[in-house]
mmCIF file as gemmi writes it, N, C-alpha and C atoms, coordinates in Angstrom:
data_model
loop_
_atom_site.group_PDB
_atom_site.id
_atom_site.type_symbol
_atom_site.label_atom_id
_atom_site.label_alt_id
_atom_site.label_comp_id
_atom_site.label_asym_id
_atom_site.label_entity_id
_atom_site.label_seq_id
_atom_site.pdbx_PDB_ins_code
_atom_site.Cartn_x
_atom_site.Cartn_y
_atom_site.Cartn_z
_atom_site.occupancy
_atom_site.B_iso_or_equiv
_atom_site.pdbx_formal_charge
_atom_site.auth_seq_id
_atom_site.auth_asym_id
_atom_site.pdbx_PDB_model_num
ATOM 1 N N . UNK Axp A 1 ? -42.609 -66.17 -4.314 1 0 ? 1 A 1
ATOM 2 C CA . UNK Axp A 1 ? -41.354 -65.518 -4.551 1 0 ? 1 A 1
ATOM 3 C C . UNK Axp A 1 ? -40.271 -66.56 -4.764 1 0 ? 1 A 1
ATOM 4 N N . UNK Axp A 2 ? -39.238 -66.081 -5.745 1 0 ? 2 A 1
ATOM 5 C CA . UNK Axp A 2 ? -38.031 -67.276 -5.566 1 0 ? 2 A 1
ATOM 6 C C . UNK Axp A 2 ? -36.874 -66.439 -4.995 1 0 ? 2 A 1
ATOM 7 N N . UNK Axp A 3 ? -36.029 -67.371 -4.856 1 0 ? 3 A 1
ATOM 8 C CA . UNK Axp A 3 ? -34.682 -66.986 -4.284 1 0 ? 3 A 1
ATOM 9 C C . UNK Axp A 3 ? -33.56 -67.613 -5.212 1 0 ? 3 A 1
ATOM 10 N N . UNK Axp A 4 ? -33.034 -66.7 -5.494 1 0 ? 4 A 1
ATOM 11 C CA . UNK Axp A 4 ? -31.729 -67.51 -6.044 1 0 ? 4 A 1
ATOM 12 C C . UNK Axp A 4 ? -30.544 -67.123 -5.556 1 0 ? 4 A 1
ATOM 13 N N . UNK Axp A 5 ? -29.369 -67.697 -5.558 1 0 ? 5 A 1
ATOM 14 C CA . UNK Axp A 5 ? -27.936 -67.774 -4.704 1 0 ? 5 A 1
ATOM 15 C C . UNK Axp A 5 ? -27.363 -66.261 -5.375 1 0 ? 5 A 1
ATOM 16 N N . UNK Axp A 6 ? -26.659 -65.787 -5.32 1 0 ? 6 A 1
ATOM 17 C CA . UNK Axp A 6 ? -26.109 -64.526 -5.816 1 0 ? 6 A 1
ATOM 18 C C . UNK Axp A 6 ? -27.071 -63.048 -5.892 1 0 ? 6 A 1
ATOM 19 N N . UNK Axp A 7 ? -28.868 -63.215 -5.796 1 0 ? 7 A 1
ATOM 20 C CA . UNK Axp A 7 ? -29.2 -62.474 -6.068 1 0 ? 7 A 1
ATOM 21 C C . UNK Axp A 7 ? -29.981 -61.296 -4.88 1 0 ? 7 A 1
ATOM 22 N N . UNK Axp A 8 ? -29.291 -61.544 -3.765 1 0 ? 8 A 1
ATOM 23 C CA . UNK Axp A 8 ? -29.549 -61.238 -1.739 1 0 ? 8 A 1
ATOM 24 C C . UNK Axp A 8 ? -30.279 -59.783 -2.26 1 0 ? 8 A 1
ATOM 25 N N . UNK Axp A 9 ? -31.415 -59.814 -1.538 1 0 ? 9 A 1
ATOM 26 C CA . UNK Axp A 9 ? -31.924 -58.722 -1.457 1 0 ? 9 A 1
ATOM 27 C C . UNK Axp A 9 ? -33.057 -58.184 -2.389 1 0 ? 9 A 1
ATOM 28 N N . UNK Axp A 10 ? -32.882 -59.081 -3.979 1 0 ? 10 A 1
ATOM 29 C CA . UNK Axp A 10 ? -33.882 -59.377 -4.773 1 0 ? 10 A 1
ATOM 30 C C . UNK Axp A 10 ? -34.947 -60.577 -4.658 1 0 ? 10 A 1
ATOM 31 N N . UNK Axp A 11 ? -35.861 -59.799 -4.824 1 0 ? 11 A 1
ATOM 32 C CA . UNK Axp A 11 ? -36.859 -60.814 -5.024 1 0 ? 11 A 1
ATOM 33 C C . UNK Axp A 11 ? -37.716 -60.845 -6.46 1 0 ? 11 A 1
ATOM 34 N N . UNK Axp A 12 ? -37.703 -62.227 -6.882 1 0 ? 12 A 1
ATOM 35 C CA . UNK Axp A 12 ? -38.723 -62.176 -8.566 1 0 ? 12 A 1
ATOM 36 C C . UNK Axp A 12 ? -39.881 -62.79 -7.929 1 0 ? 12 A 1
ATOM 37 N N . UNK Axp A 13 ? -41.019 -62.467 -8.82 1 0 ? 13 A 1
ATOM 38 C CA . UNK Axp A 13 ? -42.442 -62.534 -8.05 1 0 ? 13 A 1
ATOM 39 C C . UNK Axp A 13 ? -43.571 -62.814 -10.028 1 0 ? 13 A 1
ATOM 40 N N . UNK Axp A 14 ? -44.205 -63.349 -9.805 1 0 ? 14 A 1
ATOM 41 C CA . UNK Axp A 14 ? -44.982 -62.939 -10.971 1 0 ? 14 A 1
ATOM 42 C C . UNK Axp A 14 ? -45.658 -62.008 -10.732 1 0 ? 14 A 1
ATOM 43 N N . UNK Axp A 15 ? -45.803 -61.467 -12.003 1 0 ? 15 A 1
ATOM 44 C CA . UNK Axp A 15 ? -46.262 -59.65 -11.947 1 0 ? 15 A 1
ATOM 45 C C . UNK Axp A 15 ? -48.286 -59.629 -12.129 1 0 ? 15 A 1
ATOM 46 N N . UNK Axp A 16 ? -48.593 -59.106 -11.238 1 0 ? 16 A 1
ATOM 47 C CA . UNK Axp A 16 ? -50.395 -58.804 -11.456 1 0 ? 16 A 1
ATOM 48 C C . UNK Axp A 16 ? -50.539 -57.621 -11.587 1 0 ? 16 A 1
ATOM 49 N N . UNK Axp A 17 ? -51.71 -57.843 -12.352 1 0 ? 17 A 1
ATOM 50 C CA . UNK Axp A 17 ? -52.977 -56.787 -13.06 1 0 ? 17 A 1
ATOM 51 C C . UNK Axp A 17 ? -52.26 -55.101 -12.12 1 0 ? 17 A 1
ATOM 52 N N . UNK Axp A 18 ? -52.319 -55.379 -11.114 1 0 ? 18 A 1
ATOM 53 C CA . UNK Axp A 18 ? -51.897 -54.328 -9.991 1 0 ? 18 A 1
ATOM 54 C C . UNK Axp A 18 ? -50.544 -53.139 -10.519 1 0 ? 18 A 1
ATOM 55 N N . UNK Axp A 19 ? -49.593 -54.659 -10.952 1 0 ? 19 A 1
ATOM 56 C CA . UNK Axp A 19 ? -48.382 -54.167 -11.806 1 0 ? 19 A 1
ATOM 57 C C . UNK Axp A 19 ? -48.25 -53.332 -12.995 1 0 ? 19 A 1
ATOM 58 N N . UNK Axp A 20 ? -49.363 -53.691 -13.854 1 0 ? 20 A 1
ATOM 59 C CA . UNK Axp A 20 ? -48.97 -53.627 -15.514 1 0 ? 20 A 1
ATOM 60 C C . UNK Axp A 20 ? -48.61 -51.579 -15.457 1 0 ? 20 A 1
ATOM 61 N N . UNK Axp A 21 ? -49.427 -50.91 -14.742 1 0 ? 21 A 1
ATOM 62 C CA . UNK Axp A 21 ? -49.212 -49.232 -15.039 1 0 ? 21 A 1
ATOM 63 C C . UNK Axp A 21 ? -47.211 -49.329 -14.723 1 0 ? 21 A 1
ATOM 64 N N . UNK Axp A 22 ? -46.78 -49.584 -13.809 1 0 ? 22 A 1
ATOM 65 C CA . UNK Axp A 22 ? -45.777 -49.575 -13.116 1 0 ? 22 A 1
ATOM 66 C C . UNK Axp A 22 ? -44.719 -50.398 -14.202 1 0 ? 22 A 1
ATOM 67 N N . UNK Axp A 23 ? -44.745 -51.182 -14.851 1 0 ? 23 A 1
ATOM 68 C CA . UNK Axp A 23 ? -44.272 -52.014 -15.555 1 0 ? 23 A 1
ATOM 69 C C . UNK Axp A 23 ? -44.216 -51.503 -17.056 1 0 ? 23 A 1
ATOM 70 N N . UNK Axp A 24 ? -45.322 -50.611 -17.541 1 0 ? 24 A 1
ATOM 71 C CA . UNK Axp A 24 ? -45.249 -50.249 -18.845 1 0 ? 24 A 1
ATOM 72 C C . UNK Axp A 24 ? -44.566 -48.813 -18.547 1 0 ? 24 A 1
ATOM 73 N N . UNK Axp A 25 ? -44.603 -48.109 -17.208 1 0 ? 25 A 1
ATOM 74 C CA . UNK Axp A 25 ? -44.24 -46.715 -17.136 1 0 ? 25 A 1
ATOM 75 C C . UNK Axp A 25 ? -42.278 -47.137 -16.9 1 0 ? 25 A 1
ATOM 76 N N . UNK Axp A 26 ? -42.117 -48.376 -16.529 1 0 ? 26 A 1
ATOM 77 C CA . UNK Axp A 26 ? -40.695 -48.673 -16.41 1 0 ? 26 A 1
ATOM 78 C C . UNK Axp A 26 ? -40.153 -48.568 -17.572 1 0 ? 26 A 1
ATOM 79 N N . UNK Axp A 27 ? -41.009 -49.556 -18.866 1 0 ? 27 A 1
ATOM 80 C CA . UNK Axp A 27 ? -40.326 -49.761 -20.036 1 0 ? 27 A 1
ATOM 81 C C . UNK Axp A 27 ? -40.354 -48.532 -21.006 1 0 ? 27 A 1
ATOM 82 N N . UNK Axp A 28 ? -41.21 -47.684 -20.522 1 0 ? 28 A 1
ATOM 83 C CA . UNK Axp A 28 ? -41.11 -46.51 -21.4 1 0 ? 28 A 1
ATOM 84 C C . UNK Axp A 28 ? -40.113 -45.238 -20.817 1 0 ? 28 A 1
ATOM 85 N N . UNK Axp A 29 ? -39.968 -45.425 -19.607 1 0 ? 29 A 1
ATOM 86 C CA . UNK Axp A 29 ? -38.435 -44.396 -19.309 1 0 ? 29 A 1
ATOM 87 C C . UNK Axp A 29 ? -37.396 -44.776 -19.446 1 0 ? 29 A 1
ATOM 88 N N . UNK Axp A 30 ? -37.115 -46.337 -19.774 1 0 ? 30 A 1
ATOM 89 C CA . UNK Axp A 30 ? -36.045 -46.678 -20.419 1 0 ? 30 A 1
ATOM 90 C C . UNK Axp A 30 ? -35.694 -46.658 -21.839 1 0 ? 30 A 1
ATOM 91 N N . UNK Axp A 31 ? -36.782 -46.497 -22.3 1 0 ? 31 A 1
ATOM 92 C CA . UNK Axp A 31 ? -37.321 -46.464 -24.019 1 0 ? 31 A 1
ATOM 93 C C . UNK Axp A 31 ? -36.775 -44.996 -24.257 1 0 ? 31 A 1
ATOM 94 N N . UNK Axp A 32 ? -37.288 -44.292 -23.584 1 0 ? 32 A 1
ATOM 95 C CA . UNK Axp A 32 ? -36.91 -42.323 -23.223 1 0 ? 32 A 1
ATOM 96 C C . UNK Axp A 32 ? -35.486 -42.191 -23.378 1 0 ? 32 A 1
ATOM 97 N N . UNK Axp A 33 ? -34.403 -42.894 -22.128 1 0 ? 33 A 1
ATOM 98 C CA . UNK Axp A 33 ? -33.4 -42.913 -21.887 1 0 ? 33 A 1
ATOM 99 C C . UNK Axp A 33 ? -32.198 -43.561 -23 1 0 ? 33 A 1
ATOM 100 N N . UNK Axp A 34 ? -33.289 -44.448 -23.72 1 0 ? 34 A 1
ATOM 101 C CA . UNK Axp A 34 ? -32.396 -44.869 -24.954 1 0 ? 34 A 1
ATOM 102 C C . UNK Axp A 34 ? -32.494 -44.023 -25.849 1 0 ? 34 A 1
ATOM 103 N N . UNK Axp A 35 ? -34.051 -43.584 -26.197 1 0 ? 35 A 1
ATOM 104 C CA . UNK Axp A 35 ? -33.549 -42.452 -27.118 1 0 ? 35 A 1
ATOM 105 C C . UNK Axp A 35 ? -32.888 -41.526 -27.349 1 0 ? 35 A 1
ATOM 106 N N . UNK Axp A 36 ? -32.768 -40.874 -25.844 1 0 ? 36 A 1
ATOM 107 C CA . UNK Axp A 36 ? -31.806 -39.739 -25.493 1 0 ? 36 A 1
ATOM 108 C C . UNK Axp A 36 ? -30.921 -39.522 -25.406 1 0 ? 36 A 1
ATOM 109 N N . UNK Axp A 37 ? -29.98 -41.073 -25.516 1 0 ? 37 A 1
ATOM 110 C CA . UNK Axp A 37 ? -29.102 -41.616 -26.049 1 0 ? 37 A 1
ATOM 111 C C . UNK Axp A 37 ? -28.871 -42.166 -27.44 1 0 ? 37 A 1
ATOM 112 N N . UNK Axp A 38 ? -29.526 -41.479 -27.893 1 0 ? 38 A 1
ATOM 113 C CA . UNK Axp A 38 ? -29.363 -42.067 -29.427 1 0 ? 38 A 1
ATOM 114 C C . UNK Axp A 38 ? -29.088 -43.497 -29.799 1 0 ? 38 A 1
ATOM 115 N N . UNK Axp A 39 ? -30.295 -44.196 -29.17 1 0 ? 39 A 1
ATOM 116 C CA . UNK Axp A 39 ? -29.805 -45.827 -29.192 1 0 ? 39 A 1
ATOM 117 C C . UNK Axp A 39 ? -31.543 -45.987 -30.156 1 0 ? 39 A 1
ATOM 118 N N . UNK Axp A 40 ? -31.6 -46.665 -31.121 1 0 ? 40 A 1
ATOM 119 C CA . UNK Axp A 40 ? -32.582 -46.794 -31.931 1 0 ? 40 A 1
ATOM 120 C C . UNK Axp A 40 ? -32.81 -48.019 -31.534 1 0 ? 40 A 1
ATOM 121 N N . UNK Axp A 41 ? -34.025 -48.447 -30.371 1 0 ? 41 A 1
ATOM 122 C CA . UNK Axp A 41 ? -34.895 -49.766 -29.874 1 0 ? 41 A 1
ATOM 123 C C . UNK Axp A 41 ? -35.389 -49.016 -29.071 1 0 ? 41 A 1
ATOM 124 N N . UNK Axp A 42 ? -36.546 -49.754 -28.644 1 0 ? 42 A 1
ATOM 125 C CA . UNK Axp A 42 ? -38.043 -49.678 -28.215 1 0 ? 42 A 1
ATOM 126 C C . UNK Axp A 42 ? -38.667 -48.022 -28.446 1 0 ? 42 A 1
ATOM 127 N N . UNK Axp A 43 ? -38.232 -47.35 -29.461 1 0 ? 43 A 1
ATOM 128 C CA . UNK Axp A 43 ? -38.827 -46.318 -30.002 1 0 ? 43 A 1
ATOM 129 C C . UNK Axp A 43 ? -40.582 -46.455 -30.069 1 0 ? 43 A 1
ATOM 130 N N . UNK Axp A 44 ? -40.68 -47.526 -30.478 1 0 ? 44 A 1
ATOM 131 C CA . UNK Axp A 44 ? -42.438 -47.661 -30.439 1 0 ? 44 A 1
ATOM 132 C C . UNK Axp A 44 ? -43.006 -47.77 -29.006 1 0 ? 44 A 1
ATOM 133 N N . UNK Axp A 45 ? -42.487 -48.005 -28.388 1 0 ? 45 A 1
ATOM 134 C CA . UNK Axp A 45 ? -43.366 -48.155 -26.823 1 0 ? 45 A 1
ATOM 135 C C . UNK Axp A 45 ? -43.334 -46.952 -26.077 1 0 ? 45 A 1
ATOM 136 N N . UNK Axp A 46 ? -42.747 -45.525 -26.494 1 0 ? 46 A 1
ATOM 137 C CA . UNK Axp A 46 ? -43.086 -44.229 -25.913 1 0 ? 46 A 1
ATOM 138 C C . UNK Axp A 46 ? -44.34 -43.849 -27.234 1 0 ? 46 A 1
ATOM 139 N N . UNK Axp A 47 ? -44.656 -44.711 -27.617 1 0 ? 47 A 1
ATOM 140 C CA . UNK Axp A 47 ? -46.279 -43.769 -28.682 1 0 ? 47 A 1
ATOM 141 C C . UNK Axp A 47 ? -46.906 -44.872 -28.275 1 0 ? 47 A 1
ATOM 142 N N . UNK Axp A 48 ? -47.11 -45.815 -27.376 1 0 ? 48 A 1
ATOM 143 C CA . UNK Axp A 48 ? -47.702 -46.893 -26.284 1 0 ? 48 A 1
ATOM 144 C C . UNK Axp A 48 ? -48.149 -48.058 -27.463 1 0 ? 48 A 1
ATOM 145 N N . UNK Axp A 49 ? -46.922 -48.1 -28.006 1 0 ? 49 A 1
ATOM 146 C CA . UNK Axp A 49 ? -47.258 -49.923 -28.886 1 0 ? 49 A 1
ATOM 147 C C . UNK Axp A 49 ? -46.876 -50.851 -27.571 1 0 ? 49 A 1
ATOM 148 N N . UNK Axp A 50 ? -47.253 -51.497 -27.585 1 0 ? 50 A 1
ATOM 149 C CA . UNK Axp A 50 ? -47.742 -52.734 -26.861 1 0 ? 50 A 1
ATOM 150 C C . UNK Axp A 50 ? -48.376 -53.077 -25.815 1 0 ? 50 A 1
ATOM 151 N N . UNK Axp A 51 ? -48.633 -51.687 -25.459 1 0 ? 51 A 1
ATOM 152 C CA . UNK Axp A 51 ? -49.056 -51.595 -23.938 1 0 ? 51 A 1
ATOM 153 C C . UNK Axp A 51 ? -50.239 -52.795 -23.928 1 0 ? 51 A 1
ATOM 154 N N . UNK Axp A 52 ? -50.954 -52.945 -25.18 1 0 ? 52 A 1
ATOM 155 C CA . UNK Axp A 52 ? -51.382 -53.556 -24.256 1 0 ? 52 A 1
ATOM 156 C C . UNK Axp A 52 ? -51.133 -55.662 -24.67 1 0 ? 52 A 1
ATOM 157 N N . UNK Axp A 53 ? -50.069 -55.31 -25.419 1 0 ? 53 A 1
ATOM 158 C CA . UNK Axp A 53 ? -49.359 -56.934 -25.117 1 0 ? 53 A 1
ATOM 159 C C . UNK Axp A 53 ? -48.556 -57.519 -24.382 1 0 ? 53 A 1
ATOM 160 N N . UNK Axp A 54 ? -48.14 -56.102 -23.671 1 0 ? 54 A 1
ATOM 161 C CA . UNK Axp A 54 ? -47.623 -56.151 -22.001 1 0 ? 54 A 1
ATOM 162 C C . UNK Axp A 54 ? -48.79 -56.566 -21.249 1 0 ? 54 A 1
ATOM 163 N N . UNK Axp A 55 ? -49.833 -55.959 -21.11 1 0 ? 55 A 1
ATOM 164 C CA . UNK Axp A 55 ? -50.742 -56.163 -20.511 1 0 ? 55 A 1
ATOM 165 C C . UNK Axp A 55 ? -51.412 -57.413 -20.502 1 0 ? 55 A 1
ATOM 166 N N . UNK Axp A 56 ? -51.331 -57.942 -21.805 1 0 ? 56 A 1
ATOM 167 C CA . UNK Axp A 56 ? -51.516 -59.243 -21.734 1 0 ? 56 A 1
ATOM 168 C C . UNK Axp A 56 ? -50.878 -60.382 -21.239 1 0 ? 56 A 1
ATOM 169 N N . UNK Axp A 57 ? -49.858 -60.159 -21.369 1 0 ? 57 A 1
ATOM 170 C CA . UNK Axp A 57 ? -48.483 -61.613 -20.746 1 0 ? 57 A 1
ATOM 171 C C . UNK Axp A 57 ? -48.753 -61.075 -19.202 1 0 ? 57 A 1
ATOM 172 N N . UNK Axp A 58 ? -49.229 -59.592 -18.555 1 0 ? 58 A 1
ATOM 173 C CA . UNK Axp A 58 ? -49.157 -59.577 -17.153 1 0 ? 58 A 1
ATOM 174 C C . UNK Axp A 58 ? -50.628 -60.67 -16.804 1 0 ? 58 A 1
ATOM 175 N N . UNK Axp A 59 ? -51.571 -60.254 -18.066 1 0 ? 59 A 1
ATOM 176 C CA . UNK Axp A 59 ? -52.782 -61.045 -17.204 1 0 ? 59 A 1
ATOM 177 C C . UNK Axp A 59 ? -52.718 -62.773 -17.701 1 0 ? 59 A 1
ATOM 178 N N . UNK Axp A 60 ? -51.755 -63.271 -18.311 1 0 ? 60 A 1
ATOM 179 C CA . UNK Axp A 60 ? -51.938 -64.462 -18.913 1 0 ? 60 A 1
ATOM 180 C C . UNK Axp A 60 ? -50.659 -64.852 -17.982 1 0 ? 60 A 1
ATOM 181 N N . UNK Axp A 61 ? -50.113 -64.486 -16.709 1 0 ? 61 A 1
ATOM 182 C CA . UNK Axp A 61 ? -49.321 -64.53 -15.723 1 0 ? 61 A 1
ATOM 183 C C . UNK Axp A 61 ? -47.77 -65.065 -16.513 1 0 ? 61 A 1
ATOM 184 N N . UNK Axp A 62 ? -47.418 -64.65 -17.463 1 0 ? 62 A 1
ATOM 185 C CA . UNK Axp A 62 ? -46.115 -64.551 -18.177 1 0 ? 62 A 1
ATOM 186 C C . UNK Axp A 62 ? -44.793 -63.557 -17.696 1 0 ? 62 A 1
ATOM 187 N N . UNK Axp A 63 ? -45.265 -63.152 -16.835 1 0 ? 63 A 1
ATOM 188 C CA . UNK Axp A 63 ? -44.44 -61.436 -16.974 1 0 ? 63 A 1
ATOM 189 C C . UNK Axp A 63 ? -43.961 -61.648 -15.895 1 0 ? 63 A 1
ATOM 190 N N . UNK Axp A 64 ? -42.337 -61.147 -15.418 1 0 ? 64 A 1
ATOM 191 C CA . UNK Axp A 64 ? -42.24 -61.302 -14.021 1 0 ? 64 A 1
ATOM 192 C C . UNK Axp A 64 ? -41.578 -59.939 -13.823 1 0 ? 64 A 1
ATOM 193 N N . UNK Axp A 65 ? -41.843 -59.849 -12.149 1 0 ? 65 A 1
ATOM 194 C CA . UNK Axp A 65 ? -40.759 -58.783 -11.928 1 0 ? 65 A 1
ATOM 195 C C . UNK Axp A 65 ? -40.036 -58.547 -11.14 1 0 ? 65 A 1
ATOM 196 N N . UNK Axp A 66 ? -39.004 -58.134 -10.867 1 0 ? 66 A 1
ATOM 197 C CA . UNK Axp A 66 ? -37.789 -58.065 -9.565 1 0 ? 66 A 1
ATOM 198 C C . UNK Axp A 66 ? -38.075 -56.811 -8.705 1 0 ? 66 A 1
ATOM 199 N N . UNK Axp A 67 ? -37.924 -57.368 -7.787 1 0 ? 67 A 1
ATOM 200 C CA . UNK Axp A 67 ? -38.015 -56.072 -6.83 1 0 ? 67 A 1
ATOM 201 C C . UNK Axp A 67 ? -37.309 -56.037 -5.675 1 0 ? 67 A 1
ATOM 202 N N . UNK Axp A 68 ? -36.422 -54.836 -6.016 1 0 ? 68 A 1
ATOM 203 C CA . UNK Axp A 68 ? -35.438 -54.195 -4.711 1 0 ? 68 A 1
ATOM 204 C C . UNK Axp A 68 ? -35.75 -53.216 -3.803 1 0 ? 68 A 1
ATOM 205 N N . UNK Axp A 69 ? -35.965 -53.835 -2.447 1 0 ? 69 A 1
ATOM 206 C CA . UNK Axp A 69 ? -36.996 -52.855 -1.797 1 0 ? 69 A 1
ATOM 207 C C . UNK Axp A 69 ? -37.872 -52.387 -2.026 1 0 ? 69 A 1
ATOM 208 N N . UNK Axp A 70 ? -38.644 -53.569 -2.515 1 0 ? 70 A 1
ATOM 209 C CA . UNK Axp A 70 ? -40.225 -53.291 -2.903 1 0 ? 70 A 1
ATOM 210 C C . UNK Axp A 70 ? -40.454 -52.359 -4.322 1 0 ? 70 A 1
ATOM 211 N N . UNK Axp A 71 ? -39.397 -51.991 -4.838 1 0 ? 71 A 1
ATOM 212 C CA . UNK Axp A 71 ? -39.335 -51.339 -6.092 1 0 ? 71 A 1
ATOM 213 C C . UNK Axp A 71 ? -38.959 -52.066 -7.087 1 0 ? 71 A 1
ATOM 214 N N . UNK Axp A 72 ? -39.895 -51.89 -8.229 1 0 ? 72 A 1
ATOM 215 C CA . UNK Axp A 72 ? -39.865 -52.637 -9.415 1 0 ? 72 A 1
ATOM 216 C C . UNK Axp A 72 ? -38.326 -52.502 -10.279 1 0 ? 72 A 1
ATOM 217 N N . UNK Axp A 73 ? -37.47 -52.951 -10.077 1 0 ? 73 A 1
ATOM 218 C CA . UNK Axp A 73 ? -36.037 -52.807 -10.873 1 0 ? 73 A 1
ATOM 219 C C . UNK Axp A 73 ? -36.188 -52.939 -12.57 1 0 ? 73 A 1
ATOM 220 N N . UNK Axp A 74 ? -36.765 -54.511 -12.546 1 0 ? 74 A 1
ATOM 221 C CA . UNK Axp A 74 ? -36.699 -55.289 -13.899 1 0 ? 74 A 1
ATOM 222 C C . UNK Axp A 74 ? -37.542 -56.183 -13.869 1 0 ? 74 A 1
ATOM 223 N N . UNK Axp A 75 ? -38.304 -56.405 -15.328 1 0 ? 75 A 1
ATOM 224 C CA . UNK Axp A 75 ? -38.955 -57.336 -16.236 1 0 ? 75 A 1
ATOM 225 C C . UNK Axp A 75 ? -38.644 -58.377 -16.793 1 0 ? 75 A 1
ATOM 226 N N . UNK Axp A 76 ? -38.647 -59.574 -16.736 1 0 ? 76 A 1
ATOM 227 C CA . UNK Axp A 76 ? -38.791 -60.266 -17.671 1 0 ? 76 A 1
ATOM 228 C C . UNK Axp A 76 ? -40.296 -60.951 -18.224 1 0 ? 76 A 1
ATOM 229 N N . UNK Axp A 77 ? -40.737 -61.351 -19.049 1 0 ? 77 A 1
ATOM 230 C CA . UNK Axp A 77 ? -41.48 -62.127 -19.658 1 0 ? 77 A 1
ATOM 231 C C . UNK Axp A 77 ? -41.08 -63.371 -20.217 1 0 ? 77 A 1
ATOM 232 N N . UNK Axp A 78 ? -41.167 -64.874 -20.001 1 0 ? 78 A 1
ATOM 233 C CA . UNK Axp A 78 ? -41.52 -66.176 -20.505 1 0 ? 78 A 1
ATOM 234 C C . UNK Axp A 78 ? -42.674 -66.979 -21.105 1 0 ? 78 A 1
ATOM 235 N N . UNK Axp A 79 ? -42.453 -66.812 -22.739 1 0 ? 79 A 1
ATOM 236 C CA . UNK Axp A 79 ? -43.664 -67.281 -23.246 1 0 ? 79 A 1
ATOM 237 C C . UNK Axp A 79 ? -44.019 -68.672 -23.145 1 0 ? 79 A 1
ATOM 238 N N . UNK Axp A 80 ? -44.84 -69.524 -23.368 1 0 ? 80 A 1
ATOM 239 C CA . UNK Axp A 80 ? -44.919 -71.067 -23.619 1 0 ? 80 A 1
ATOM 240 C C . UNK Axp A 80 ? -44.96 -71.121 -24.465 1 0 ? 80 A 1
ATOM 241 N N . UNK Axp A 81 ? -44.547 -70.332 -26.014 1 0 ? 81 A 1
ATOM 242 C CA . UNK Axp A 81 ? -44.222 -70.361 -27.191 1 0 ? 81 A 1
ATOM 243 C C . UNK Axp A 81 ? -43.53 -69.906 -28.113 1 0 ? 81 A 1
ATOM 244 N N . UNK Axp A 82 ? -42.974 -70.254 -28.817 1 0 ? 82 A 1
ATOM 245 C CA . UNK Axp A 82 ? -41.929 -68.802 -29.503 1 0 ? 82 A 1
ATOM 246 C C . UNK Axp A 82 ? -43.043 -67.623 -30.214 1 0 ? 82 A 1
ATOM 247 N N . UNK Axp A 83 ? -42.102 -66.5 -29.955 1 0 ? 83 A 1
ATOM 248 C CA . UNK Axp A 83 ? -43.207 -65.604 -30.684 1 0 ? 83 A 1
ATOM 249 C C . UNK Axp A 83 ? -42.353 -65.194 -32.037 1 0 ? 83 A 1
């Protein structure tokens, strides 16, 4: 786990195999919530495009995730390459 100064109470962790359902079901109710908002991005990931290139950066240990009270808040991913 890391800690950083400003962020009390969060913790970032790299995300496992354990994660990825929890992690793709995050990015797709936000995907929902944008649409429903008439915001045109991540439209493809509620018809499950990438699920499984999410799935991959979770098992190629790329993917991280924050968690507030043990609940998954937010994602990031860091590649070792540009994509």
């Amino acid at each position: 786990m890391v800690y950083i100064e400003g962020l009390k109470g969060f913790n970032i962790q790299i995300a496992t195999k354990d994660d990825s359902s929890k992690v793709i079901k995050m990015l797709k109710r936000i995907a929902l919530w944008m649409k429903d908002n008439e915001i045109n991005q991540w439209r493809f990931l509620l018809d499950g495009g990438d699920d499984e290139e999410i799935e991959q950066a979770i098992t190629n240990r790329e993917t991280y995730i924050v968690l507030k009270d043990n609940d998954i808040v937010a994602t990031f991913t860091l590649l070792s390459k540009q994509s």
